[in-house]
PyMOL Python script that loads the backbone (N, CA, C, O; Angstrom):
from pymol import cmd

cmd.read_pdbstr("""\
ATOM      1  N   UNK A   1     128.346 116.068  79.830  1.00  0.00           N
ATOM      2  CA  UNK A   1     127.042 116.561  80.243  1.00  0.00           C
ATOM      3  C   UNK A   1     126.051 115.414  80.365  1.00  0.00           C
ATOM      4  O   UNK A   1     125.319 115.264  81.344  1.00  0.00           O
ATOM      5  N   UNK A   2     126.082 114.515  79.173  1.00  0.00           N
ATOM      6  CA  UNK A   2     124.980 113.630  79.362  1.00  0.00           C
ATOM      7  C   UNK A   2     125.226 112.518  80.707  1.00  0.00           C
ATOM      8  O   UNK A   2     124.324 111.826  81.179  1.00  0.00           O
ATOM      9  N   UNK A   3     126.739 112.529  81.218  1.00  0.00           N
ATOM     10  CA  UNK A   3     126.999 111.286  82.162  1.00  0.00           C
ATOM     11  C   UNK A   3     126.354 111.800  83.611  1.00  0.00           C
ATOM     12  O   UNK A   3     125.772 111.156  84.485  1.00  0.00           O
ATOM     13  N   UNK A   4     126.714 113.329  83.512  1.00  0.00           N
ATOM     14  CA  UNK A   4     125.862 113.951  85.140  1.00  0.00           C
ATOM     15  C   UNK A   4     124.078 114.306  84.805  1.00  0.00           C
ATOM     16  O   UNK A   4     123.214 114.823  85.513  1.00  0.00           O
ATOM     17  N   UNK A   5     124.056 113.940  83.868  1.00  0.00           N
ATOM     18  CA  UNK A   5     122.326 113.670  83.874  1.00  0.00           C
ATOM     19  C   UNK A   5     121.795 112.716  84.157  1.00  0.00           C
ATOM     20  O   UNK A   5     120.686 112.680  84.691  1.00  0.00           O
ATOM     21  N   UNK A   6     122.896 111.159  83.674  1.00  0.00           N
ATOM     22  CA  UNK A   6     122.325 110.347  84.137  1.00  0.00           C
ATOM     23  C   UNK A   6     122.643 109.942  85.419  1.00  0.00           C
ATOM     24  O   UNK A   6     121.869 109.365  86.183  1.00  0.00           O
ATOM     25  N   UNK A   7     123.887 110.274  85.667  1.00  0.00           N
ATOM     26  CA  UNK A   7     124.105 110.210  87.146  1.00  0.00           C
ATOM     27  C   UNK A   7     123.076 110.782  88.118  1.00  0.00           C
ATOM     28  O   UNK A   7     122.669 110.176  89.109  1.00  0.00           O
ATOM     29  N   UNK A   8     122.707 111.959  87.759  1.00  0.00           N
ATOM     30  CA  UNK A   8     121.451 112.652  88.521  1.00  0.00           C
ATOM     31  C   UNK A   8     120.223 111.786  88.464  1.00  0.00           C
ATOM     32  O   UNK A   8     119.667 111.749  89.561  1.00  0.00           O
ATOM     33  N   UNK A   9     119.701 111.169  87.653  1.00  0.00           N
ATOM     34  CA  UNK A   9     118.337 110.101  87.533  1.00  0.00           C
ATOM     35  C   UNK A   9     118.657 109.464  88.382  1.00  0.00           C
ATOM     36  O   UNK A   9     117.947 109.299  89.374  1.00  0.00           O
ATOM     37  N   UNK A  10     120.079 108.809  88.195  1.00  0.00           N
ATOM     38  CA  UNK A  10     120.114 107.361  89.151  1.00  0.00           C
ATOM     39  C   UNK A  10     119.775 107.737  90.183  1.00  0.00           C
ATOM     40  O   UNK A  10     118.886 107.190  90.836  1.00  0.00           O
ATOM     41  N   UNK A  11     120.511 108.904  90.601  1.00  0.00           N
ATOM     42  CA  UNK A  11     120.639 109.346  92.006  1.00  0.00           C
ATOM     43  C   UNK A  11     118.897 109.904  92.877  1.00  0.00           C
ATOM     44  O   UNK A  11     118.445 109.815  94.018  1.00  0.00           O
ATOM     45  N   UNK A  12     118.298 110.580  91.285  1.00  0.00           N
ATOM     46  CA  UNK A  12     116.920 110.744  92.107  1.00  0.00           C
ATOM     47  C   UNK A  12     116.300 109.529  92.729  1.00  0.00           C
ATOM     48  O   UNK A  12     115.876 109.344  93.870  1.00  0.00           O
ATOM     49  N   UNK A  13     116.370 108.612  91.489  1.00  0.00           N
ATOM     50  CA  UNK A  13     115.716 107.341  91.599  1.00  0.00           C
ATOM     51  C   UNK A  13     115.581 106.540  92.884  1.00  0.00           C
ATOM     52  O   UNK A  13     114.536 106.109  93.371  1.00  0.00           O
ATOM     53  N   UNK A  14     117.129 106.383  93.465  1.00  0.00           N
ATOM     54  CA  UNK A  14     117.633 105.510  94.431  1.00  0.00           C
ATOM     55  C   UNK A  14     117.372 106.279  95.766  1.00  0.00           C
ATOM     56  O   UNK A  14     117.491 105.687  96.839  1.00  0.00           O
ATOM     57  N   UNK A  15     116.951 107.842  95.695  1.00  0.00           N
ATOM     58  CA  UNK A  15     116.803 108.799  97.047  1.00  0.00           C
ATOM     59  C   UNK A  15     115.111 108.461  97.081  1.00  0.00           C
ATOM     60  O   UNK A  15     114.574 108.252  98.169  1.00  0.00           O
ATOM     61  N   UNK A  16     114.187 108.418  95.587  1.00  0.00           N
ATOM     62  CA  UNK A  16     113.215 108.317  95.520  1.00  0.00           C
ATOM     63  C   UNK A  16     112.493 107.118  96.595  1.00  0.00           C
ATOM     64  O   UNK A  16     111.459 107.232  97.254  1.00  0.00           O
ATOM     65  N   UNK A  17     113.399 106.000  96.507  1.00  0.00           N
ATOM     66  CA  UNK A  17     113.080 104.586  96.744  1.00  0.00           C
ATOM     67  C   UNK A  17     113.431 104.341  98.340  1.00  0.00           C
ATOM     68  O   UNK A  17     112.970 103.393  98.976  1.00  0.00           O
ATOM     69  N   UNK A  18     114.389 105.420  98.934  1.00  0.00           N
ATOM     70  CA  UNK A  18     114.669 105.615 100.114  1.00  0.00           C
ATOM     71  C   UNK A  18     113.561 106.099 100.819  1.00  0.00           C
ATOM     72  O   UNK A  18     113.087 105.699 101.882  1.00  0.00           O
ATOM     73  N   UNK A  19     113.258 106.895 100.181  1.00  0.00           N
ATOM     74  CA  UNK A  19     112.002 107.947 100.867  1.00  0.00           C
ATOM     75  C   UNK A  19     110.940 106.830 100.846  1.00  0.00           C
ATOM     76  O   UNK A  19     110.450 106.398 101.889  1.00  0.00           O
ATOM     77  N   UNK A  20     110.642 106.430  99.765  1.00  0.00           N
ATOM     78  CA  UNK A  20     109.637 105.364  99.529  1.00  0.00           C
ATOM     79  C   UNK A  20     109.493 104.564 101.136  1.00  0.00           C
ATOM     80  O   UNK A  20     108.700 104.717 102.065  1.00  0.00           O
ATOM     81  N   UNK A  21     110.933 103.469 100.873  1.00  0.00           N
ATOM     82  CA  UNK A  21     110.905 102.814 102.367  1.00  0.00           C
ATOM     83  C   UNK A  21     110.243 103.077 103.449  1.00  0.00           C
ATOM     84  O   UNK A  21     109.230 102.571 103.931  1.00  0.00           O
ATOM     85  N   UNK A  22     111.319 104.422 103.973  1.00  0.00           N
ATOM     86  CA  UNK A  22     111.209 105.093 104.969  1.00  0.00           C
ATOM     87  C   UNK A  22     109.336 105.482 105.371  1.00  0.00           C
ATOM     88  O   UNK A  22     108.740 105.172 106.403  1.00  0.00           O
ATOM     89  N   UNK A  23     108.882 106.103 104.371  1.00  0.00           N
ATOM     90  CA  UNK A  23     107.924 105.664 104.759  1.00  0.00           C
ATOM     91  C   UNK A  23     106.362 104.351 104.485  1.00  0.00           C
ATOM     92  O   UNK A  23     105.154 104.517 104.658  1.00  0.00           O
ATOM     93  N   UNK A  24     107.040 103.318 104.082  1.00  0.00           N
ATOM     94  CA  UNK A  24     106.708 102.336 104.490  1.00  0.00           C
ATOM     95  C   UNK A  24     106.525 101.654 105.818  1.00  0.00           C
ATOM     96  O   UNK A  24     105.651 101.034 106.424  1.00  0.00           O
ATOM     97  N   UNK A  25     108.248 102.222 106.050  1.00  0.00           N
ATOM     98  CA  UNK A  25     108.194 101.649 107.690  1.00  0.00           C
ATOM     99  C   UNK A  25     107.905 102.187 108.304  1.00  0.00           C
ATOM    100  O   UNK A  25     108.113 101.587 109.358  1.00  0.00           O
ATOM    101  N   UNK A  26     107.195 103.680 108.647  1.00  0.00           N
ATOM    102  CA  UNK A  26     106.913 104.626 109.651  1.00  0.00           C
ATOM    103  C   UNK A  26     105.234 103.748 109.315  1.00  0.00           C
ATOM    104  O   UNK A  26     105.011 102.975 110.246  1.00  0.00           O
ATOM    105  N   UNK A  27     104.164 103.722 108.303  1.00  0.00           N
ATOM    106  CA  UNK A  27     102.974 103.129 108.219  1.00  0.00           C
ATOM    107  C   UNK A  27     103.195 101.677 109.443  1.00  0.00           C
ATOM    108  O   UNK A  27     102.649 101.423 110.516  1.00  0.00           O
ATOM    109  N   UNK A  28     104.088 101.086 108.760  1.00  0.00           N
ATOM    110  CA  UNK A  28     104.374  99.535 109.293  1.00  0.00           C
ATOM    111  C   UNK A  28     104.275  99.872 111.226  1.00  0.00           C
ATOM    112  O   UNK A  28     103.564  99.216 111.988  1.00  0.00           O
ATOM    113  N   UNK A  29     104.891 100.660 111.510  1.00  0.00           N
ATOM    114  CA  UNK A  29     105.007 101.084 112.677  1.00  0.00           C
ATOM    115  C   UNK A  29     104.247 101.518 113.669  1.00  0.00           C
ATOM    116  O   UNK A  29     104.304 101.224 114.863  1.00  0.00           O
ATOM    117  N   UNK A  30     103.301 102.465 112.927  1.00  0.00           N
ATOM    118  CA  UNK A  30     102.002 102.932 113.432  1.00  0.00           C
ATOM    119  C   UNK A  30     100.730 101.996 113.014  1.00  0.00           C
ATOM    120  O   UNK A  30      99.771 101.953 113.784  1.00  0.00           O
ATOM    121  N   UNK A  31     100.718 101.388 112.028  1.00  0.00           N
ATOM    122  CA  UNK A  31     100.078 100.103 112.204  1.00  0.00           C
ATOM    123  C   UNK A  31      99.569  98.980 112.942  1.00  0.00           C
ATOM    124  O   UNK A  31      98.500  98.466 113.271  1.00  0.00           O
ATOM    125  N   UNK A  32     101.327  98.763 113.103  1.00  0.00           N
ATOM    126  CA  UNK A  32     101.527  97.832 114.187  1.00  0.00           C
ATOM    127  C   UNK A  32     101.225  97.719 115.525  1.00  0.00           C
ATOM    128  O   UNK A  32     100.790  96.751 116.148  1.00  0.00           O
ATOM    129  N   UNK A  33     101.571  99.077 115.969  1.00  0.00           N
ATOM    130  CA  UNK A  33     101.146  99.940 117.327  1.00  0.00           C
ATOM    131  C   UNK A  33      99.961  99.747 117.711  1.00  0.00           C
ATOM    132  O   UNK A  33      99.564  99.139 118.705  1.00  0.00           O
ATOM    133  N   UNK A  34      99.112 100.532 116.515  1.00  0.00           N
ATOM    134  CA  UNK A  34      97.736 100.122 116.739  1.00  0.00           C
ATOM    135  C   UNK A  34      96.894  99.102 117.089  1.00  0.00           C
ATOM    136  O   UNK A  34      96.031  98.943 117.952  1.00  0.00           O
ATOM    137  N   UNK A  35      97.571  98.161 115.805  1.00  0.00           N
ATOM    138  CA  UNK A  35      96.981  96.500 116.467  1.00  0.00           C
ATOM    139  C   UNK A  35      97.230  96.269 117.415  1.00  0.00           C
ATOM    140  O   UNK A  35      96.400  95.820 118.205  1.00  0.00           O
ATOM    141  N   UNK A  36      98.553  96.496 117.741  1.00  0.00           N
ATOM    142  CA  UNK A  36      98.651  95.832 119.397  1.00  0.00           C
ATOM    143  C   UNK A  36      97.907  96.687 120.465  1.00  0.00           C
ATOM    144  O   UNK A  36      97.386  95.998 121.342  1.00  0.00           O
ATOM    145  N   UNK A  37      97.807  97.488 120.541  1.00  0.00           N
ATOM    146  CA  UNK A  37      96.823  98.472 121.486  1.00  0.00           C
ATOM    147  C   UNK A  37      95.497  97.633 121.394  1.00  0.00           C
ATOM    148  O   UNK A  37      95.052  97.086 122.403  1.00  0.00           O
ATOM    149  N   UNK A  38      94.981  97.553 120.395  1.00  0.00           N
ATOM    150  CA  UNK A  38      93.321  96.930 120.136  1.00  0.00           C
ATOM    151  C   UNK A  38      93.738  95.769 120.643  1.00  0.00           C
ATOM    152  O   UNK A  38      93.074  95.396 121.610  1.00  0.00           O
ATOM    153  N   UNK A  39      94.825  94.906 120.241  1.00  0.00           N
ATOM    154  CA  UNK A  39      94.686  93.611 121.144  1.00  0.00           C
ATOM    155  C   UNK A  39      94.359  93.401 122.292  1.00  0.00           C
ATOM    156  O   UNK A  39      93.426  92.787 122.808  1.00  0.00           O
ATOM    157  N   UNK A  40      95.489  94.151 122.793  1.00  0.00           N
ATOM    158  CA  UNK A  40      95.521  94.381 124.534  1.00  0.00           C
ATOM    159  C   UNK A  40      94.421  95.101 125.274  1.00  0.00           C
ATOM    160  O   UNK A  40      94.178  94.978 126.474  1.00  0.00           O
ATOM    161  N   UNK A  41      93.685  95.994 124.269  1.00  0.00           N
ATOM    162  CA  UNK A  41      92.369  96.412 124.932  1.00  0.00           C
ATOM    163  C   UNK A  41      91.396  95.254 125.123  1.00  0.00           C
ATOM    164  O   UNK A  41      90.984  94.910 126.230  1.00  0.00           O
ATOM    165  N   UNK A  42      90.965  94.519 123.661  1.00  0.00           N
ATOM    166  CA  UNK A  42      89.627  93.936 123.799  1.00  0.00           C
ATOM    167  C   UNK A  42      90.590  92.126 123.971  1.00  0.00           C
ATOM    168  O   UNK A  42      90.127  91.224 124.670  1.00  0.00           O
ATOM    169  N   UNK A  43      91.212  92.063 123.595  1.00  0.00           N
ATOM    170  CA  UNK A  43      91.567  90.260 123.971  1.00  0.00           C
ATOM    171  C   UNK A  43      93.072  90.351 124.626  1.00  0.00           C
ATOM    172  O   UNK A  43      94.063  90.196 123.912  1.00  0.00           O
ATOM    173  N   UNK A  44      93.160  90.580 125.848  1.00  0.00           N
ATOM    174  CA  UNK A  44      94.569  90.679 126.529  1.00  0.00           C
ATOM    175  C   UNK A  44      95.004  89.751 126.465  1.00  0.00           C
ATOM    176  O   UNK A  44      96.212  89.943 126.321  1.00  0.00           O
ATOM    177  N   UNK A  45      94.662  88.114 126.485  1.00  0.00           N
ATOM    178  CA  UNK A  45      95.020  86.862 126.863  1.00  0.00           C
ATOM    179  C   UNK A  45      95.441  86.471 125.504  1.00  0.00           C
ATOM    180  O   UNK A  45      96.496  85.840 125.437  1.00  0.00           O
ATOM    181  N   UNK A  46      94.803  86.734 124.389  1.00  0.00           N
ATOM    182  CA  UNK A  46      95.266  86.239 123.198  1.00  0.00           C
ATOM    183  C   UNK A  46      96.056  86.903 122.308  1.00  0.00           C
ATOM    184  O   UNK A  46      95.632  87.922 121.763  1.00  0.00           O
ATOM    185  N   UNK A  47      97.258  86.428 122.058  1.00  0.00           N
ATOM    186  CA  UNK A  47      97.794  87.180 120.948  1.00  0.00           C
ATOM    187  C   UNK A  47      98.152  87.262 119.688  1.00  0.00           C
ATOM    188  O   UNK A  47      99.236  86.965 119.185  1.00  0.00           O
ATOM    189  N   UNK A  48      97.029  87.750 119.109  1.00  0.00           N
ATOM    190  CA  UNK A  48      96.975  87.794 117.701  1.00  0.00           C
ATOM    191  C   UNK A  48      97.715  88.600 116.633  1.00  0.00           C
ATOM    192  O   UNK A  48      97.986  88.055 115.563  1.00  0.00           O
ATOM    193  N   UNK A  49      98.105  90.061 116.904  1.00  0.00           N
ATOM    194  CA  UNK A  49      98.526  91.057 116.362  1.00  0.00           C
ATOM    195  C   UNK A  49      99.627  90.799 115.842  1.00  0.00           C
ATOM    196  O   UNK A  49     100.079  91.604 115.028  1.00  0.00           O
ATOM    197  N   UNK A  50     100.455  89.448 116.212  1.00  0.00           N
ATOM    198  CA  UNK A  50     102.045  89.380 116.244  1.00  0.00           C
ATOM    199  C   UNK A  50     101.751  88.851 114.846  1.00  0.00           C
ATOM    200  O   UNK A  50     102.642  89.227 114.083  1.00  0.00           O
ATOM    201  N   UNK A  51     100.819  88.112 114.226  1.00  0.00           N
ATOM    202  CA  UNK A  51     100.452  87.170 112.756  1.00  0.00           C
ATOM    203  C   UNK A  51     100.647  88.413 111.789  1.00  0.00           C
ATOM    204  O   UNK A  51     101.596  88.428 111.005  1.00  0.00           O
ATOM    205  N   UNK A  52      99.835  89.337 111.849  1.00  0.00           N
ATOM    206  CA  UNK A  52      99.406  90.452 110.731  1.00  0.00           C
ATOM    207  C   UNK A  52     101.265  91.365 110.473  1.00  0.00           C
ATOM    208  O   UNK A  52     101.813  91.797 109.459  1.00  0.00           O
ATOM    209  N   UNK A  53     101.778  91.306 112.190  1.00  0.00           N
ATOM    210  CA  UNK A  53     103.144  92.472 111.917  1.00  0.00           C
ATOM    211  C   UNK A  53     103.886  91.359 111.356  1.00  0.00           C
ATOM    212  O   UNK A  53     104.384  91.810 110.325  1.00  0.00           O
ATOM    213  N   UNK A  54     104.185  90.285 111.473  1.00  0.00           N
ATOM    214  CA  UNK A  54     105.215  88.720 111.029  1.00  0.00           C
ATOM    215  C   UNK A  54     104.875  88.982 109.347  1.00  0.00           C
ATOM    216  O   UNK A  54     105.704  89.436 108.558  1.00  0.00           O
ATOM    217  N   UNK A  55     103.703  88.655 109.052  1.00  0.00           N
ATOM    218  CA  UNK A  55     103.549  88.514 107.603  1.00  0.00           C
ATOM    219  C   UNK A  55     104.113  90.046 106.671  1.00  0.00           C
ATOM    220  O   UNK A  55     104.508  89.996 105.506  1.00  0.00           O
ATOM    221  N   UNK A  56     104.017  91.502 107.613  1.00  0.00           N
ATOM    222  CA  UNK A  56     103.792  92.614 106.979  1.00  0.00           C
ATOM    223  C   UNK A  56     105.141  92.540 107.076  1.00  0.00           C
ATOM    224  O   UNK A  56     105.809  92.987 106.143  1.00  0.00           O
ATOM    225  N   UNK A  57     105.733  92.012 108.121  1.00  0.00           N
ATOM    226  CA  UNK A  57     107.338  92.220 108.485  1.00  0.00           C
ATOM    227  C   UNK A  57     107.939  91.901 107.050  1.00  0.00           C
ATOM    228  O   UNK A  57     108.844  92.598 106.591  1.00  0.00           O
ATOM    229  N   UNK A  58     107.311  90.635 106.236  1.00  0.00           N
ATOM    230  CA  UNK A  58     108.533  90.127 105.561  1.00  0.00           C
ATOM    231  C   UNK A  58     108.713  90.816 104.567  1.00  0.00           C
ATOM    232  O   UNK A  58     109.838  90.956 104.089  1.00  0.00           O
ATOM    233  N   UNK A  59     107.122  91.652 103.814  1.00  0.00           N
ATOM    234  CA  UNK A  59     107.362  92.369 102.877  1.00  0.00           C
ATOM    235  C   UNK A  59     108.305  93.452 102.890  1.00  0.00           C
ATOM    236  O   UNK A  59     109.129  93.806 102.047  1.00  0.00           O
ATOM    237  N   UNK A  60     107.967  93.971 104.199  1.00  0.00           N
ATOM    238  CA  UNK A  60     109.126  95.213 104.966  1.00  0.00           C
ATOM    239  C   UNK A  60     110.937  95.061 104.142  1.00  0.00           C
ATOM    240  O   UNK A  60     111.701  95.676 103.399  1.00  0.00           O
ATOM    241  N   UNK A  61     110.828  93.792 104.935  1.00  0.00           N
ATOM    242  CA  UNK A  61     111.972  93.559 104.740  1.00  0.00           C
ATOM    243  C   UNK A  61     112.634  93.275 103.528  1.00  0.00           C
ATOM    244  O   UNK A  61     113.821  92.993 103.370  1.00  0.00           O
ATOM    245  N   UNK A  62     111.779  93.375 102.731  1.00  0.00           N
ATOM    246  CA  UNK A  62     112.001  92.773 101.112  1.00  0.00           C
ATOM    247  C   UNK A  62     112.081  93.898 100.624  1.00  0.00           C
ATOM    248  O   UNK A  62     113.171  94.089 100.084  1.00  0.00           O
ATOM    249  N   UNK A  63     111.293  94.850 100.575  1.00  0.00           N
ATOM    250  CA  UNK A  63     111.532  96.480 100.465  1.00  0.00           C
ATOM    251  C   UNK A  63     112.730  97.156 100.731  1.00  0.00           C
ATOM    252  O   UNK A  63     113.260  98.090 100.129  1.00  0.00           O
ATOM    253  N   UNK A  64     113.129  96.429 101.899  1.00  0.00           N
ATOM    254  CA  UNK A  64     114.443  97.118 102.480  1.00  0.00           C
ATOM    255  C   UNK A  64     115.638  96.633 101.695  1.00  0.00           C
ATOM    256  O   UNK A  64     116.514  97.366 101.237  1.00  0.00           O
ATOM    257  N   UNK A  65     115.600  95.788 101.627  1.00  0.00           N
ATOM    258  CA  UNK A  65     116.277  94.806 100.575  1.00  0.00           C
ATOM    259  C   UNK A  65     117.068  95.234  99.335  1.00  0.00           C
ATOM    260  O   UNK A  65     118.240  95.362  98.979  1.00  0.00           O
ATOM    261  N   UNK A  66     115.199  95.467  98.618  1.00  0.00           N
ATOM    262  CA  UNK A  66     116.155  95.936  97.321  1.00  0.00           C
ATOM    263  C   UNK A  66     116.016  97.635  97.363  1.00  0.00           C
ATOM    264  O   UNK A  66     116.201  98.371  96.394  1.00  0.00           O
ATOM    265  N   UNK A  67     115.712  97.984  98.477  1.00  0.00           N
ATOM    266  CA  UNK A  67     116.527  99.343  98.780  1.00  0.00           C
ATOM    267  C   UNK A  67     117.508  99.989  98.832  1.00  0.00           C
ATOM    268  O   UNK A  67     117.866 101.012  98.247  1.00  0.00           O
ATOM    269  N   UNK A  68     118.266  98.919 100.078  1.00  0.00           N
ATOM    270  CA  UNK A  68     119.470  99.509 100.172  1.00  0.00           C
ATOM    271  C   UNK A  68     120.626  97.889  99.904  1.00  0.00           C
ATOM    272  O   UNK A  68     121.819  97.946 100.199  1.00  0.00           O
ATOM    273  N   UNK A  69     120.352  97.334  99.657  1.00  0.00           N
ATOM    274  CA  UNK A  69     120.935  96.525  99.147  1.00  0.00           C
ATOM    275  C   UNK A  69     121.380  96.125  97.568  1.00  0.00           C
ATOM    276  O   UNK A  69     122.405  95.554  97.192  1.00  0.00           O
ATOM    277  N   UNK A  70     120.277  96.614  96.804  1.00  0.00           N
ATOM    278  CA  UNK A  70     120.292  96.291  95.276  1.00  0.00           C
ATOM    279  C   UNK A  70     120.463  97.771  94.553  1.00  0.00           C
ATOM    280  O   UNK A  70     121.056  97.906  93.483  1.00  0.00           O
ATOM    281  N   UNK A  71     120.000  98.609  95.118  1.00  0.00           N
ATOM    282  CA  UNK A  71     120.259  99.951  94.667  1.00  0.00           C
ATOM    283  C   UNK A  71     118.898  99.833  94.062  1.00  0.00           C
ATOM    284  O   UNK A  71     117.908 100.118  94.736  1.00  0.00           O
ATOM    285  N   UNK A  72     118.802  99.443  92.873  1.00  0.00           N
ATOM    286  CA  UNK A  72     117.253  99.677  92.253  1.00  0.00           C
ATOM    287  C   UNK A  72     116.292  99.058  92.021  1.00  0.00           C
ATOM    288  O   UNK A  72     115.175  99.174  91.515  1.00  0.00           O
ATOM    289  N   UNK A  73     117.291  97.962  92.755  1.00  0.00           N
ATOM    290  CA  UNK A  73     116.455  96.360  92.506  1.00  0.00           C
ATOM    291  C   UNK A  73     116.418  95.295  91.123  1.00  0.00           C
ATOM    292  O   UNK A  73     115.643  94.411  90.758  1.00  0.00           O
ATOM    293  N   UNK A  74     117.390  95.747  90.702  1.00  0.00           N
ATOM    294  CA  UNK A  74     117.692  95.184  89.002  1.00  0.00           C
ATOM    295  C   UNK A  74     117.237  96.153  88.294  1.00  0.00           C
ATOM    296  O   UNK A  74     118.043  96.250  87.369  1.00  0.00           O
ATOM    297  N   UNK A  75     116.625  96.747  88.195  1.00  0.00           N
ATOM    298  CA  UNK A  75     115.600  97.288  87.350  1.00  0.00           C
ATOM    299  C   UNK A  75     116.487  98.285  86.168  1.00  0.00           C
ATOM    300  O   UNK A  75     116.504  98.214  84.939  1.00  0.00           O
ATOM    301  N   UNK A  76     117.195  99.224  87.127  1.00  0.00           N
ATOM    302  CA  UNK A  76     117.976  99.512  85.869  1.00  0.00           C
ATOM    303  C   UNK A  76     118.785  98.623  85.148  1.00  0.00           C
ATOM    304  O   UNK A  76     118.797  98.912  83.952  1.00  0.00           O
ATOM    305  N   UNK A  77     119.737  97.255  85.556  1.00  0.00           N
ATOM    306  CA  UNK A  77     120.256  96.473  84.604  1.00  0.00           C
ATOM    307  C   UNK A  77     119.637  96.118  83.534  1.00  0.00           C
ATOM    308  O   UNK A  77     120.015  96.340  82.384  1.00  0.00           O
ATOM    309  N   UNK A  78     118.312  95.351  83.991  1.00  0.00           N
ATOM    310  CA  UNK A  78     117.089  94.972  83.454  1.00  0.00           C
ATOM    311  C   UNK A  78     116.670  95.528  81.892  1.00  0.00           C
ATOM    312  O   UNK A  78     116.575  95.001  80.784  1.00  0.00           O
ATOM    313  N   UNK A  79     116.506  96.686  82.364  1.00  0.00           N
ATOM    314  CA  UNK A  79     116.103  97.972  81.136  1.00  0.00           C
ATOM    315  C   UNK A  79     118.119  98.310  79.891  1.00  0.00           C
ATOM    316  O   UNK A  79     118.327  98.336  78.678  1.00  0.00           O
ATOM    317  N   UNK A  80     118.854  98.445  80.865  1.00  0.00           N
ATOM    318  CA  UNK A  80     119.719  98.347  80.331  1.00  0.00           C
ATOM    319  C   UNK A  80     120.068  97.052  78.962  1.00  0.00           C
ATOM    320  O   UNK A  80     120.540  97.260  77.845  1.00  0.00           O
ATOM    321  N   UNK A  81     119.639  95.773  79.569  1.00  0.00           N
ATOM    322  CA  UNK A  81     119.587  94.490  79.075  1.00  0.00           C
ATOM    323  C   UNK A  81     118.846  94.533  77.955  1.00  0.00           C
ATOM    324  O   UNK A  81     119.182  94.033  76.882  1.00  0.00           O
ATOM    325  N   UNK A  82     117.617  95.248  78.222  1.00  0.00           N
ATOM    326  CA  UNK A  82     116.605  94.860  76.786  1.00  0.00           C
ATOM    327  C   UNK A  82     117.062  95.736  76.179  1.00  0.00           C
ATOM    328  O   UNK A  82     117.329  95.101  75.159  1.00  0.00           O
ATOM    329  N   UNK A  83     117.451  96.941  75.929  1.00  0.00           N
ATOM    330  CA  UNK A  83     117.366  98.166  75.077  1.00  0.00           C
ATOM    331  C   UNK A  83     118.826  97.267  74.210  1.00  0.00           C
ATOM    332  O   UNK A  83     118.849  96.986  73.012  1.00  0.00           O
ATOM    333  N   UNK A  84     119.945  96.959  75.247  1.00  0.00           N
ATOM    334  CA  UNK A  84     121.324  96.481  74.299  1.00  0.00           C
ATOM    335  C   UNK A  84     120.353  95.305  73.017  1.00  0.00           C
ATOM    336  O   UNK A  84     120.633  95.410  71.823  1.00  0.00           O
ATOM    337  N   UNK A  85     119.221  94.232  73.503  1.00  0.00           N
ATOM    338  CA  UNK A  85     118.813  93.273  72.921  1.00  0.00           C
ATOM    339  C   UNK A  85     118.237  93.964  71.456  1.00  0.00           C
ATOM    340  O   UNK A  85     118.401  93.457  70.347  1.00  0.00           O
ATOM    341  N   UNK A  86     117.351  95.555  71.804  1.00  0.00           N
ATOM    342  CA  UNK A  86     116.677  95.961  70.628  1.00  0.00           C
ATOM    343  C   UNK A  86     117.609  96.784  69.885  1.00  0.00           C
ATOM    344  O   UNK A  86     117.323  97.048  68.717  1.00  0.00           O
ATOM    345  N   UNK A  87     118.757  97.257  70.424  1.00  0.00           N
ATOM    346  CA  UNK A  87     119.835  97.865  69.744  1.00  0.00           C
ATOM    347  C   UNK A  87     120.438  96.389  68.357  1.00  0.00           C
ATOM    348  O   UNK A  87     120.487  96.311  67.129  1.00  0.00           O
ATOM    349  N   UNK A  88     120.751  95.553  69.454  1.00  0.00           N
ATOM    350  CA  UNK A  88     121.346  94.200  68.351  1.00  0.00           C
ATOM    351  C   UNK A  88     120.468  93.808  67.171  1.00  0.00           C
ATOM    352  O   UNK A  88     121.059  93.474  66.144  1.00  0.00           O
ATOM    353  N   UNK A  89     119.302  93.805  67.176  1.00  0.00           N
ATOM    354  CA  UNK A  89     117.950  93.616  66.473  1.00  0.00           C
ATOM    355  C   UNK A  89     117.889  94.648  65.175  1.00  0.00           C
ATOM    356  O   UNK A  89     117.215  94.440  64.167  1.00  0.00           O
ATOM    357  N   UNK A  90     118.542  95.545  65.357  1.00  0.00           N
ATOM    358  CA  UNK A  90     118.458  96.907  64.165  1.00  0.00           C
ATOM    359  C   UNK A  90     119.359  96.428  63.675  1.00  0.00           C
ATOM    360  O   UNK A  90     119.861  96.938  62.673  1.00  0.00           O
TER     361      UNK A  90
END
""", "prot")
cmd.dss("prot")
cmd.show_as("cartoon", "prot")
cmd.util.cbc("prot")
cmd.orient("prot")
């Protein structure tokens, strides 16, 4: 019983962090859109908008990262790590 409980956390956790993304990148998207519209309205010749999506890009991508790449991003090892440290300590 207790292993499909925690299996269930993990599992909220990691759907939690999906959703999270997901909409990160839908903001990132409509964001982006926007700036570039205002660019192309008031300064067609210059293009600025590409600086603000480049820099927002990388966080994006760092998000995505330890999304679907890390599962939780360390975080549960992490917590796992200290609790074994305060277990040894007793």
């Amino acid at each position: 019983m207790t292993d499909d409980v925690e299996l269930r956390r993990i599992a909220t956790r990691r759907a939690d962090m999906k959703i999270a993304f997901r909409g990160h990148l839908l903001t990132y998207a409509i964001v982006n859109a926007g700036l570039a519209l205002i660019n192309l309205v008031t300064t067609p010749g210059d293009w600025w908008f590409q600086w603000p999506m480049f820099g927002w890009g990388i966080g994006l991508l760092a998000h995505g990262i330890a999304t679907y790449f890390h599962g939780d991003g360390g975080r549960e090892r992490m917590i796992e790590e200290e609790l074994e440290r305060l277990r040894q300590r007793r």
